[in-house]
C-alpha positions as CSV (number, residue, x, y, z in Angstrom):
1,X,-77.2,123.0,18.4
2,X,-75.8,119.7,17.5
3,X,-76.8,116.6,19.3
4,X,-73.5,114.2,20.4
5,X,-73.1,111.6,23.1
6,X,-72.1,112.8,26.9
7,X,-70.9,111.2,29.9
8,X,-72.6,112.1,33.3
9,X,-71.2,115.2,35.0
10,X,-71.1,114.2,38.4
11,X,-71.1,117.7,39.4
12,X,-74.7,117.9,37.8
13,X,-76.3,120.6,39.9
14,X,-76.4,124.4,38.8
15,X,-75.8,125.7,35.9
16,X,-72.0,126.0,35.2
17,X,-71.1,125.6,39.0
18,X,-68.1,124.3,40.5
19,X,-67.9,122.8,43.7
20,X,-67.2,125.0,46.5
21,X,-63.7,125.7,47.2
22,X,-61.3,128.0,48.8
23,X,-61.5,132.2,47.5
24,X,-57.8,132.5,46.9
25,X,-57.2,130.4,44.3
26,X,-59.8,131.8,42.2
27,X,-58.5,135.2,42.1
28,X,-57.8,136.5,38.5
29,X,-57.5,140.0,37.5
30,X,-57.3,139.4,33.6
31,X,-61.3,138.6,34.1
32,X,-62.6,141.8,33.8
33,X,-66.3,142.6,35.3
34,X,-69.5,143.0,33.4
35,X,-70.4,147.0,32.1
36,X,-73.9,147.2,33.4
37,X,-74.6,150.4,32.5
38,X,-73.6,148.8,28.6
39,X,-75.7,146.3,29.1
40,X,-79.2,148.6,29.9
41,X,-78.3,150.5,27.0
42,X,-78.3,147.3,24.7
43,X,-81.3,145.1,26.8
44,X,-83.6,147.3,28.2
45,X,-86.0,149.3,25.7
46,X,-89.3,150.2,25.9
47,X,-91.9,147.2,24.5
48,X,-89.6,144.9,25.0
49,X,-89.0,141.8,27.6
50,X,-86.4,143.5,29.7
51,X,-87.2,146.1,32.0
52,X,-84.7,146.3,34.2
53,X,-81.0,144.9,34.5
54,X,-79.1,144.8,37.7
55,X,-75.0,143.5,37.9
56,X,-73.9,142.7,41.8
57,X,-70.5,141.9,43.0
58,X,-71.6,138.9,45.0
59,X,-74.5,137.3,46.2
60,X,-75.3,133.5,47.4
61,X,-78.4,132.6,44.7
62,X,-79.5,135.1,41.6
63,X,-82.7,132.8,41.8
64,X,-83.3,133.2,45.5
65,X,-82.6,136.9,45.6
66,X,-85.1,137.4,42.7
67,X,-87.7,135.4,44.0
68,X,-87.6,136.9,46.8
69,X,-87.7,140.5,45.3
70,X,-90.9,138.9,43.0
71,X,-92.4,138.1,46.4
72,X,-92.1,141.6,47.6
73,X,-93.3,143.3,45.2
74,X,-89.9,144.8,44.0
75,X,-90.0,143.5,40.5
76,X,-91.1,143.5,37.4
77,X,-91.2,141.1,34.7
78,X,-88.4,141.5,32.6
79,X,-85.9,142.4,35.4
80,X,-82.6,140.6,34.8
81,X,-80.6,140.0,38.4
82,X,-77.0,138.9,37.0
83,X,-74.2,138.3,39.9
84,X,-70.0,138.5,39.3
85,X,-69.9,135.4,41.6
86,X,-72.2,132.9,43.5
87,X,-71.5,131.4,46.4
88,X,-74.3,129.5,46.5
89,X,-75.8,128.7,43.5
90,X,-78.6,126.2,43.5
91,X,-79.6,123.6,41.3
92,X,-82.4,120.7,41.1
93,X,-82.3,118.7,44.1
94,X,-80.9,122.1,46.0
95,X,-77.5,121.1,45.1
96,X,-74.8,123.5,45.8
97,X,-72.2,125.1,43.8
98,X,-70.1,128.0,43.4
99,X,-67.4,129.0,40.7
100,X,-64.7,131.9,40.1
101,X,-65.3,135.3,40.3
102,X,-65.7,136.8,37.0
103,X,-65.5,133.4,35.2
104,X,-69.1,132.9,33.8
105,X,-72.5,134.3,33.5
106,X,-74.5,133.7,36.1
107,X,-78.0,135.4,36.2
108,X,-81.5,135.3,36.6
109,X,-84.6,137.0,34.5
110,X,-88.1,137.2,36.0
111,X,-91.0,136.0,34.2
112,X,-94.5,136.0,34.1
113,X,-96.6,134.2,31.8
114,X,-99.8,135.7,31.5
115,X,-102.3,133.9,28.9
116,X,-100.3,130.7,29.1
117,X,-101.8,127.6,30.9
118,X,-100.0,126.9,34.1
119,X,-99.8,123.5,32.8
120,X,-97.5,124.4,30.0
121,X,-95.3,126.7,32.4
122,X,-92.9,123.4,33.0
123,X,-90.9,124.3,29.0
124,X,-89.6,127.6,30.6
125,X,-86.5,125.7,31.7
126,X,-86.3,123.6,28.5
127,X,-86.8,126.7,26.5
128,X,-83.9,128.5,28.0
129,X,-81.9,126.3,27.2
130,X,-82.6,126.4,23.4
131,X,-82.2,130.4,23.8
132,X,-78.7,129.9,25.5
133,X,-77.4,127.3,23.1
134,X,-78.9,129.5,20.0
135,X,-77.2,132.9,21.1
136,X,-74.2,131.2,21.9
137,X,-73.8,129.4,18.3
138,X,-73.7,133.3,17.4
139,X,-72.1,135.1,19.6
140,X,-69.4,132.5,20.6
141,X,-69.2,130.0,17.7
142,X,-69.9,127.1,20.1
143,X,-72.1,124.2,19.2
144,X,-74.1,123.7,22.9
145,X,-76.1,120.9,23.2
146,X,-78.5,120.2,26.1
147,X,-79.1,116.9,28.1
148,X,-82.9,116.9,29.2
149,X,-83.9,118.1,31.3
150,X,-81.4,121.7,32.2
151,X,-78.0,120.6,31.3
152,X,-75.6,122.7,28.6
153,X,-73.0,120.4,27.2
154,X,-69.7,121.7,24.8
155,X,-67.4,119.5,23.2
156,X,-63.4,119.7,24.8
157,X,-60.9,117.7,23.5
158,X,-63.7,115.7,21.9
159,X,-65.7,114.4,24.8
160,X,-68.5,116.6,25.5
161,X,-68.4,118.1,29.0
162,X,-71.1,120.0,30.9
163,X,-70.5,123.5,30.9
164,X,-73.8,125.4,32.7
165,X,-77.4,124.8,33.3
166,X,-80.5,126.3,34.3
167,X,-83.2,126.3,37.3
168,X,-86.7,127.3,36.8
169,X,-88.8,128.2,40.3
170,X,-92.0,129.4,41.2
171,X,-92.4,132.9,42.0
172,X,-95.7,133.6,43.4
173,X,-98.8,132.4,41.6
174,X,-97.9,134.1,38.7
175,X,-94.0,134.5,38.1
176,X,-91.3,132.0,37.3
177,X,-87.9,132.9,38.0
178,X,-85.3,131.0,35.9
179,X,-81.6,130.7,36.6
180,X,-78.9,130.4,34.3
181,X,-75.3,129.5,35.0
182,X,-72.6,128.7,32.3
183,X,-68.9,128.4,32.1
184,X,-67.0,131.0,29.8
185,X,-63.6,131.1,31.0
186,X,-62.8,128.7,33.2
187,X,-59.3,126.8,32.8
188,X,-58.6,123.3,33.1
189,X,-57.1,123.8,36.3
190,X,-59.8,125.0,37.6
191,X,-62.8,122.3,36.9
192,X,-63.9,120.3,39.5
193,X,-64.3,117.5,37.7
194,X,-63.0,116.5,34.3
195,X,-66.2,116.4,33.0
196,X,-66.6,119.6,33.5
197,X,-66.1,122.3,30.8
198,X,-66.2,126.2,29.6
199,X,-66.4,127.7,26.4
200,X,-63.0,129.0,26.9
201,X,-62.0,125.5,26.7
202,X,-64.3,124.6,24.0
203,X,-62.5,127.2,21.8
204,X,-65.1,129.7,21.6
205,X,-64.4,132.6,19.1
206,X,-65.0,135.1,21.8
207,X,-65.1,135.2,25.6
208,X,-65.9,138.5,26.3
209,X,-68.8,138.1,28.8
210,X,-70.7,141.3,27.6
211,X,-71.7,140.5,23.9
212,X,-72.6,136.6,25.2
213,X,-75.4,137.9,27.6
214,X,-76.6,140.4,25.5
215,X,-76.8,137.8,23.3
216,X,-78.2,134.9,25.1
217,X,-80.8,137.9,26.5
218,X,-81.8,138.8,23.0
219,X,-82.1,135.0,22.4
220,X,-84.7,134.5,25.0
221,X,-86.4,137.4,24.9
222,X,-87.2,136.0,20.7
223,X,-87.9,132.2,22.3
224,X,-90.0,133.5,24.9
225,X,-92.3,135.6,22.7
226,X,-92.8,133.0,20.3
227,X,-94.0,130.3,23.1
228,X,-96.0,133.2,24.7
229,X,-97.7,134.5,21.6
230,X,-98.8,130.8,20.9
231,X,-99.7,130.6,24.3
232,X,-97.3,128.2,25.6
233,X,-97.8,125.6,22.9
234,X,-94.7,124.1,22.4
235,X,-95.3,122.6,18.6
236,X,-97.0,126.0,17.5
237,X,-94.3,128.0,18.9
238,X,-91.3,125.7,17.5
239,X,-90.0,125.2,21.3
240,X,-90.1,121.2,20.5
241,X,-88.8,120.9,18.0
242,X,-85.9,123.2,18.1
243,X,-85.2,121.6,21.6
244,X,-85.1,118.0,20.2
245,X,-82.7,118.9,17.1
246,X,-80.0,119.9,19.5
247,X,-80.7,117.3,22.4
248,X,-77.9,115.4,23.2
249,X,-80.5,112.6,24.7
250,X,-82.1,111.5,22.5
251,X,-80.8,107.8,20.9
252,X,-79.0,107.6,24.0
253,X,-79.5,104.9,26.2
254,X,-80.0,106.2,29.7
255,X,-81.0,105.6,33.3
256,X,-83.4,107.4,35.1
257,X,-83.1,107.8,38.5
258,X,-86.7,108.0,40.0
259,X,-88.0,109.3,42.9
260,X,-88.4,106.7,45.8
261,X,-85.4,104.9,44.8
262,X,-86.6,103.7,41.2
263,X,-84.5,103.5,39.0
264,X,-85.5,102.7,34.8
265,X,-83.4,101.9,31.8
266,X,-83.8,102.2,28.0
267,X,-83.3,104.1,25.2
268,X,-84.5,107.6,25.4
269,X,-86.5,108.2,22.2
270,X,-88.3,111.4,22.4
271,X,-89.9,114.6,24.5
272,X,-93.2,114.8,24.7
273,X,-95.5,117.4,24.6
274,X,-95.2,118.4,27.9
275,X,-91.4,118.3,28.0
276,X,-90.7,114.4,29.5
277,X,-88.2,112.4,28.5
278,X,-89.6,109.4,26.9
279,X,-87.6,105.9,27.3
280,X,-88.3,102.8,25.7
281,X,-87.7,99.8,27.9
282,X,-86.3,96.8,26.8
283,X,-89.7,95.0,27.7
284,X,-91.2,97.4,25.0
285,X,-92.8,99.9,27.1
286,X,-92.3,103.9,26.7
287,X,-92.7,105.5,29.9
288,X,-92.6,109.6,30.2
289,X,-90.3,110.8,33.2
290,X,-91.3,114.4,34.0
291,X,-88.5,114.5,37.5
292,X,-85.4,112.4,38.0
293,X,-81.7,113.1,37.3
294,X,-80.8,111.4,33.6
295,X,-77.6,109.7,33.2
296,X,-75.9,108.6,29.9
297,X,-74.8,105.5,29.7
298,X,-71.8,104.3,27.4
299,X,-72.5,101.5,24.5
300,X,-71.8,98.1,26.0
C-alpha cells in the first residue's frame, strides 16, 4: 500500500458502487461469472476462517442478506455471501449504489469475534481494508491505498480515484458482518463520476475475478487471525500500523463533516488507538473523529 493524495469521490458510498442506472447498458458478455464451486475448493478447509461460500446471480445488499441469515440462525462464522451484481448496495449513511453485472467483487464474510472487547470491534472495517489492499498488491499488482475511514483508492492516469469500499454492521450481539465492494473491470465509460476508478483502469496485471477473491479472502482470513489472537489489539496485532503506512490521509489536510452540521478543518496527523482520525487544527488542537465523511482538500 502506498499512501498518495486523493480528491473526494463524490460518489463516496459503498464500496466500488456506481450510481444506479439503466440494466441495458451494462450488459457485457466478455465478463465471465465467478466458479463457485472453484472457489470452496480453494477457501473453505477445515480449521480455517471460511466455512462456507455462496455465489448469487443478483441480490439488492450481500450485507443485508447476511445479516439477516446471522439473525436467523442460518450462518456460521466464516460464511462468505458474494453477489454477480447489486442493486442495492449500501454504504455509510445508507447510501445507495449499484454497478455492472460481472464487473467487481462484491461480497460479504460473517464474523464473530469471540475473546475480543466489543470496544475494539470498530478496526473490523479498517482491517479489511488493509487485507484487500495487501491481497490485491499480489494478486493484481495494484498499489491500493485507503482513505480513513472505508475508502479503497487506485491511481488512473495519475490522480488517484476511488475504486471500492467496505461496510461493517452489527449482526446480533455477537457477529459483525462486513461488506466489501471494489471495481475490477469497469471501463471509463462506465464510471459515474470521473473520480471514480477500477483496477482495470489502474492497469492491474490481472483481472480475472477468481484469483483476486481468493486472494483478498486468504488476506483477511491472515489479518483477522492476527487481530483475534491478540485479542483485538490493534498495535500487538500490527493492524495500526500496517493501516497507517498505506493511508492515503494522513499529511493531508481535510475537513470533517460532523454530525449536527459541524464541520472541522486541519491537518490529519494520525489514527488512534481506537481507529479515529486525528486532525490538528489550526488553533493547535487535535481532536479524534470516530464518524463523519472525510474530504481531501487540495493545497492552497
Amino acid at each position: 500500500m502506498t499512501p498518495r493524495d486523493a480528491e473526494r469521490d463524490p460518489a463516496a458510498g459503498r464500496a466500488g458502487g456506481t450510481p444506479q442506472a439503466p440494466a441495458g447498458r451494462w450488459s457485457d458478455l466478455d465478463r465471465p461469472p465467478l466458479d463457485a464451486a472453484a472457489l470452496r475448493r480453494g477457501l473453505v478447509r477445515a480449521g480455517g476462517l471460511w466455512t462456507g461460500l455462496e455465489v448469487v446471480p443478483r441480490t439488492g445488499s450481500t450485507n443485508s442478506d447476511l445479516v439477516a441469515r446471522a439473525a436467523a440462525g442460518k450462518a456460521a462464522e466464516g460464511t462468505v455471501l458474494v453477489a454477480e451484481e447489486q442493486t442495492s448496495g449500501r454504504g455509510r449513511l445508507d447510501r445507495q449504489w449499484s454497478a455492472p453485472a460481472r464487473s467487481g467483487l462484491f461480497f460479504s464474510v460473517l464474523l464473530r469475534p469471540a475473546g475480543v472487547p466489543v470496544a475494539r470491534w470498530g478496526w473490523l472495517p479498517l482491517l479489511t481494508g488493509v487485507a484487500v489492499a495487501t491481497g490485491l498488491s499480489r494478486a493484481a499488482g495494484v498499489d491500493t491505498s485507503l482513505k480513513w475511514p472505508n475508502d479503497l483508492l487506485v491511481t488512473v492516469g495519475g490522480e488517484e480515484r476511488k475504486a471500492g469500499g467496505i461496510l461493517a454492521e452489527r449482526a446480533g450481539d455477537d457477529g459483525v458482518v462486513v461488506g466489501v465492494g471494489l471495481n475490477v473491470t469497469l471501463r471509463a465509460d462506465e464510471l459515474p463520476v470521473p473520480q471514480a476508478g477500477s483496477l482495470a483502469l489502474a492497469n492491474a496485471i490481472s483481472t480475472d475475478r477468481d484469483p483476486l477473491l481468493r486472494a483478498v479472502l486468504r488476506s483477511l482470513e491472515d489479518w483477522y487471525g492476527r487481530w483475534r489472537d491478540a485479542e483485538g489489539d490493534p498495535a500487538a496485532s500490527g493492524v495500526q500500523e500496517t493501516y497507517v503506512a498505506g493511508c492515503a490521509t494522513l499529511g493531508r489536510t481535510v475537513r470533517a463533516e460532523l454530525p449536527g452540521d459541524r464541520a472541522l478543518v486541519g491537518e490529519a496527523v494520525a489514527v488512534d488507538g481506537d481507529g479515529r482520525l486525528v486532525i490538528a487544527t489550526p488553533d493547535g488542537a487535535r481532536e479524534p473523529v470516530g464518524a463523519g465523511d472525510i474530504v481531501h482538500l487540495r493545497p492552497a
